[in-house]
N, C-alpha and C positions, 0 to 999 in steps of 0.2 A: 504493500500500500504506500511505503514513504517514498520508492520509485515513482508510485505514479502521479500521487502528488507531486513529488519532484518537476516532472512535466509540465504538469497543468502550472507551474507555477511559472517555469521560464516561456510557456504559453505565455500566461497571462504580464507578465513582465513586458515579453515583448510588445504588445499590445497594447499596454499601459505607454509606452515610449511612441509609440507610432499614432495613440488619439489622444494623448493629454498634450494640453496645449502649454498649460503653467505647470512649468514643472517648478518643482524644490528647489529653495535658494539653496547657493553654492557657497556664501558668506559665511562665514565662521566666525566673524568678530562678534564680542560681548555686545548687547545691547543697553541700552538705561534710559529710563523714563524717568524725567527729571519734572518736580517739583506737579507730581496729580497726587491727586485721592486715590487713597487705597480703601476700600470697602473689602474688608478679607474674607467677610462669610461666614467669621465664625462666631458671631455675633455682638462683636465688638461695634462700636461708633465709626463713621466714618473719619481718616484719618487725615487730613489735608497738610500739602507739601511734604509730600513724601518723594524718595528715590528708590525705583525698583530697577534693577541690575540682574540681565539674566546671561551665561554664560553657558554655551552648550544648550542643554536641552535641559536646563534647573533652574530654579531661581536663588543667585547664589546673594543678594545680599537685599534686605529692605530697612529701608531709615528715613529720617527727616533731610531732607536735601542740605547738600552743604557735609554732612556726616558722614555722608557714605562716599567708598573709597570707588570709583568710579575707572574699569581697567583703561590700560593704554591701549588707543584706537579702539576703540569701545563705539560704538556708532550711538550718538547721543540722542533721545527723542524730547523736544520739550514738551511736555504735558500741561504745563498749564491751564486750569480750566478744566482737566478733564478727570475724568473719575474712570476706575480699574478696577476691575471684578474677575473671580476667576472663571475660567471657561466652563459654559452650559453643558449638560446632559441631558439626552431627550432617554428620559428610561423604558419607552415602552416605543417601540416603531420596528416597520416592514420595511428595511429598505432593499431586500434582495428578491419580493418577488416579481420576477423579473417578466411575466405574461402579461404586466398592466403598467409597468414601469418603464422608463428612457434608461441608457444605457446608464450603470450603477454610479459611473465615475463623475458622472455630472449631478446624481443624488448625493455624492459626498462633498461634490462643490456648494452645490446648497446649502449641506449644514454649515461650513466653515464657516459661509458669507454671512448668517446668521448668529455665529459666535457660539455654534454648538463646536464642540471639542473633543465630544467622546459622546458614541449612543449604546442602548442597551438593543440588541435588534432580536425580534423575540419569533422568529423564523418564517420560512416559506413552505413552502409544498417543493419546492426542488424540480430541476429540469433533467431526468434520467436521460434523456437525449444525448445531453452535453457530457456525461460524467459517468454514462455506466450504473457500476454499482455506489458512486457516490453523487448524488443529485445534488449534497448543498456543497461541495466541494470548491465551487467558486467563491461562495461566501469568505471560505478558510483563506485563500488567496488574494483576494480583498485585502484582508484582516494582514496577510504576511504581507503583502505590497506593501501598505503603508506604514506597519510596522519597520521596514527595511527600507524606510524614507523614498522608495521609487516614486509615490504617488502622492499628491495631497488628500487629506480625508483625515476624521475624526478617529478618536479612539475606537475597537469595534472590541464589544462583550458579546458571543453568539451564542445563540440558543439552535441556531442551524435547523431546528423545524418544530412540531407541533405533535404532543402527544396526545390521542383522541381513541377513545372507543372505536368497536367496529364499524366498517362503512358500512351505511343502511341505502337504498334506494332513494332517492330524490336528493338526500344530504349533496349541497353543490359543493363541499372544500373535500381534498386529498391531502390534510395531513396522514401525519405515520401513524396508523390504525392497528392498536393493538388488542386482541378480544379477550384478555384474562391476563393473571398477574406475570405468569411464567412469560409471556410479550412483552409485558413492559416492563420487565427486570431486563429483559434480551436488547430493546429499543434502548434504555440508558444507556447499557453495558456500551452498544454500540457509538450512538453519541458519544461519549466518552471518547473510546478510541479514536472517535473521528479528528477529533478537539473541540466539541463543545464548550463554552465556559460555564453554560447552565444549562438547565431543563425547563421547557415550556411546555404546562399542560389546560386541557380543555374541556369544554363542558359536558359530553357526554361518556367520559372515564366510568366504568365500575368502578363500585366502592373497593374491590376486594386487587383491580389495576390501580386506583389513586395509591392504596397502602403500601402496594409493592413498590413503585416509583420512587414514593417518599423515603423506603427502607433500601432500596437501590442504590438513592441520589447520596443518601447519606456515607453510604457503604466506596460509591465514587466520589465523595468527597466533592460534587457537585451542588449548588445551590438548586431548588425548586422553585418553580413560580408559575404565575397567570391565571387563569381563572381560576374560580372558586366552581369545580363541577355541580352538577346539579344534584345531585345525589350524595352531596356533602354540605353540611353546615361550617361558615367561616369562623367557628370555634374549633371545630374540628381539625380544621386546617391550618389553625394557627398552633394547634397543640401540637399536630403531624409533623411541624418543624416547615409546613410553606413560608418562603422566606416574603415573599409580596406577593399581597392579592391585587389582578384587576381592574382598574372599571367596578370598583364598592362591590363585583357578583357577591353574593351572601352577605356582606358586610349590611346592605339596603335589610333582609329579612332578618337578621339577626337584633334587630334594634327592633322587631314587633314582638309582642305577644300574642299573637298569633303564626311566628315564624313555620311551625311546623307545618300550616295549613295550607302556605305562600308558597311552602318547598314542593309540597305535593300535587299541589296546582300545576307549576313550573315543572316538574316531570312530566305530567300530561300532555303538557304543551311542545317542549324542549329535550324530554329525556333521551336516553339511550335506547330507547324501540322509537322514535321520533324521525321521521327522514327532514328535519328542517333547525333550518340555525335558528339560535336564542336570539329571542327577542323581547320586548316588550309585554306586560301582561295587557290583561283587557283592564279600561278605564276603571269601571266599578272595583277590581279586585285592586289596583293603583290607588284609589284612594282609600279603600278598606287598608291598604299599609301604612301610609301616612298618618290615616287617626288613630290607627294600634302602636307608634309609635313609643317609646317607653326609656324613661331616661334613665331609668335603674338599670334597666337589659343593655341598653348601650353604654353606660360607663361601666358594666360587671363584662360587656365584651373588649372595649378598649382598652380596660386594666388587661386583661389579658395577652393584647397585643403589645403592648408595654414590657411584660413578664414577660413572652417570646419572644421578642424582638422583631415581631412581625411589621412588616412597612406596607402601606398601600398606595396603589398608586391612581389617581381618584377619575384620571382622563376627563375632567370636565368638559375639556373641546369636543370629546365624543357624544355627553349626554343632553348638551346643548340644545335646541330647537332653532336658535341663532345659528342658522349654515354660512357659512362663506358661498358668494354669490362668483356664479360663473363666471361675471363682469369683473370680477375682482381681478386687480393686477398679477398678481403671484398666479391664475388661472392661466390668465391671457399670454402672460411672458413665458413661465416656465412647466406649464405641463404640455404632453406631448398627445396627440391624436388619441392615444388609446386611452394612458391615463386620463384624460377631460372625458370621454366617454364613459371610464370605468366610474369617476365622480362624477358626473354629470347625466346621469345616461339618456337616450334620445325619447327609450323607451319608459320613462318614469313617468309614473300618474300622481296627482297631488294626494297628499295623504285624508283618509276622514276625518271628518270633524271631532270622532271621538277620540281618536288613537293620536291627532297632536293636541288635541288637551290631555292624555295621558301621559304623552312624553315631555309637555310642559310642565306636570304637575310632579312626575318623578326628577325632570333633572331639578326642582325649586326641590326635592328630598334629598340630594345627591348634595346640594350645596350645602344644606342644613346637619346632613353629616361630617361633612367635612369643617365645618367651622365645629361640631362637637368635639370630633375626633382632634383637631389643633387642640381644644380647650384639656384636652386627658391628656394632651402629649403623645398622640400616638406618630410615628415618623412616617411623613408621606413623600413618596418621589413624584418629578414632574414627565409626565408620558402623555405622548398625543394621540398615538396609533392612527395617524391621520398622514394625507399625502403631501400635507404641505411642509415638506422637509425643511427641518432648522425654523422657519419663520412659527412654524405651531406651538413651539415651545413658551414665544411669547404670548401666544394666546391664553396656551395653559396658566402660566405664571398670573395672569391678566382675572384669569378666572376664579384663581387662588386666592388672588387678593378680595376679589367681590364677594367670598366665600368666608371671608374674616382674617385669614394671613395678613400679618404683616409685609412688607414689603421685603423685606428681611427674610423672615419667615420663607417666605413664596422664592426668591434666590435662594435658602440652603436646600430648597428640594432639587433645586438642578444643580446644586453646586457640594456643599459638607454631604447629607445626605446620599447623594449616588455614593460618592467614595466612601464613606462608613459602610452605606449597604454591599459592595464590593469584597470591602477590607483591604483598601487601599488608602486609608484616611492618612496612614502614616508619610503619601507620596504625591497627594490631589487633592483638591476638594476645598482647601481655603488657598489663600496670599499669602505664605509666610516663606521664609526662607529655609529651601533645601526640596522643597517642594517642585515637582514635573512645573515647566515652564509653558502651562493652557491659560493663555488670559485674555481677558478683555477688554479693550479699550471705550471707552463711553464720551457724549459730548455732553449729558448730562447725567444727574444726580438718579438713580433709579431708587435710593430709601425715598425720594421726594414724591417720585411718581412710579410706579413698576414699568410703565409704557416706554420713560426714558433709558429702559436696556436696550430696546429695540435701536435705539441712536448709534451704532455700530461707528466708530472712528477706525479700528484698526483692531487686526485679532491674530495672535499667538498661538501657535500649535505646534508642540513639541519644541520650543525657542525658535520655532520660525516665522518670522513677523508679516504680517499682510498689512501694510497700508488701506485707507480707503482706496486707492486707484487699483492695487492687485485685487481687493475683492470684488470690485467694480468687473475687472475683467472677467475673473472667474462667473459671476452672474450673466457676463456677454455670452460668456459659451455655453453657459446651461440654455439661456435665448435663444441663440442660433440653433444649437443642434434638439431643442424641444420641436422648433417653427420648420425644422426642416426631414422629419420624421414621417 
């Protein structure tokens, strides 16, 4: 197998040289940002007139300007006026399936231009076409491209695909379908070998395949995550060792008193003999949850997330009713024929009257959890699972705040946050020095407004610096080659 990765990889290397257009600085001298705000993330006050000095691919010194020892031919930036944050994580995104998506490397140009740094990509269905017996195999290569500085693009955490119950009839998605425990110990083992970083699993899992996964994931040393299956309670799942739930799945019924009634329902609907994706309940049963609501259930389930160390990750861009309109610039510029079809589709009917008053009334639930679960301390990441790559994380962050986050708050979900849930905190995730050099530059104050992250002046990834004019560019060639698809 490592032969023929091997392959695929000086494949895809060459490949990466013959369509990337911006390629990797070749500069090696020190950089310094003289006299900006630091905002480190880890919850400290913003720090004004400070010197950040990055050397290599670290950030080797931060101080009050003037203090700090600044190397010889160091290429100086004046900051002034501007505020530094460390680089975004989008912890929940598809950027590898490639049947509705532009080619991957102008998806990783997106994020950067966005000031995403690193994402969590929580898998695809895979092309056996391309790969034989391994379908997400280009993911991996991705992942070693950029790793091996060949290419621009953000950090990559793979989950390389999706662990799902048996395929039933009409079910329209081909994740990896395992129909008993003995499969999904077999599907980790594999992942694993492949190089996974984690496990993604899904809603219509057996209880008796969640267990085995879980006792798997542990056994490889692998983290678990994604949905809260239907056929599992998100206490359950927090006890099982699920390292992050979802999109609130379970977390929404675990806060009724009448939770068990919701779940059974939701099997009917959704379950594993179901040929249909999860969706939405019917109205009336939508508002029977909200008035069974229960603040004792919810903070005796929080605490317990707290105790586990469970993180959620709350996708409010998904549960929205407020869609991005096709008119929308980020539509226009940067998706490509398929992808605007896949979001857009020609053949969409408006929804009834009752089913977006249900989906109004549940994401107005969804918000109201999430300012509880802040209030318990429970740790949430920021995830879009949306296609608007890099620019959705602002949205999420955006929705964070309207949800009760601080401003602050809503940045350590894409910033301290990922890297604690990682277990990389000791090397990402704030401004300090010694610290992987992902950052961000800003033309204003985002404690002030959350919307001012989006203000993008110039962005850092791996110590290699993007001015406004290189992100610029990079956004021309996601443009071009979307418009000419």
């Amino acid at each position: 197998m490592r032969a023929a990765l091997g392959l695929l990889s000086l494949i895809l290397l060459c490949s990466v040289l013959i369509f990337a257009q911006e390629r990797p600085s070749t500069d090696q001298r020190s950089i310094a940002f003289t006299h900006v705000t630091v905002i480190d993330a880890t919850g400290a006050p913003a720090q004004p007139d400070m010197t950040v000095v990055i050397s290599g691919n670290h950030i080797t010194a931060v101080g009050k300007a003037g203090k700090v020892s600044i190397p010889r031919n160091a290429r100086v930036q004046n900051a002034t006026n501007k505020f530094m944050i460390p680089g975004l994580w989008d912890m929940h995104t598809h950027a590898f399936i490639r049947s509705r998506k532009s080619f991957p490397l102008y998806v990783m140009y997106l994020f950067i231009a966005n000031g995403v740094t690193g994402i969590r990509d929580m898998g695809s269905s895979g092309v056996r076409d391309d790969f034989g017996d391994f379908p997400y195999a280009q993911d991996l290569e991705w992942r070693q491209a950029i790793e091996a500085g060949v290419l621009i693009g953000p950090r990559l955490n793979l989950s390389l695909t999706i662990i799902n119950g048996p395929r039933i009839q009409g079910y329209p998605r081909t994740w990896a379908a395992v129909a008993d425990a003995a499969e999904a110990r077999q599907e980790v083992i594999f992942l694993k070998k492949l190089g996974a970083d984690s496990i993604k699993i899904y809603d219509q899992l057996s209880r008796d395949a969640y267990y085995a996964i879980a006792d798997e994931a542990k056994k490889q040393n692998l983290p678990f995550s994604g949905h809260v299956p239907v056929l599992v309670s998100a206490s359950e799942a927090s006890d099982a060792g699920q390292r992050s739930l979802e999109h609130d799945y379970g977390v929404l019924f675990g806060c009724s008193t009448r939770e068990s009634e919701f779940m059974a329902e939701e099997e009917k609907l959704y379950g594993p003999a179901v040929g249909r994706l999860r969706g939405i309940l019917p109205l009336e049963d939508v508002k029977n949850l909200v008035d069974s609501y229960s603040d004792e259930k919810a903070a005796t389930l929080f605490a317990k997330f707290v105790k586990n160390g469970t993180y959620v990750t709350p996708t409010l861009v998904r549960a929205s009713v407020d869609r991005v309109p096709e008119s929308d610039p980020r539509v226009v510029k940067y998706f490509s024929p398929a992808l605007r079809e896949f979001s857009f589709p020609s053949s969409a009917k408006p929804l009834a009257s009752d089913v977006l008053e249900a989906q109004k009334l549940m994401y107005r639930y969804h918000v109201r959890i999430v300012g509880a679960m802040r209030h318990a301390g429970v740790k949430m990441l920021a995830g879009t699972d949306n296609s608007f790559f890099g620019s959705g994380v602002h949205d999420e962050l955006e929705q964070l705040v309207k949800a009760g986050l601080t401003p602050m708050e809503a940045l350590q979900t894409a910033t301290r946050n990922p890297a604690e849930y990682l277990n990389n905190l000791h090397s990402m995730g704030t401004l300090e020095k010694g610290k992987l050099a992902d950052l961000v530059l800003l033309d204003a104050n985002p404690l002030e407004l959350i919307e001012n992250a989006r203000k993008i002046s110039a962005v850092v990834v791996n110590g290699q610096l993007f001015d406004r004019k290189a992100l610029d560019r990079l956004l021309a060639q996601v443009e071009t080659a979307a418009n000419n698809q």
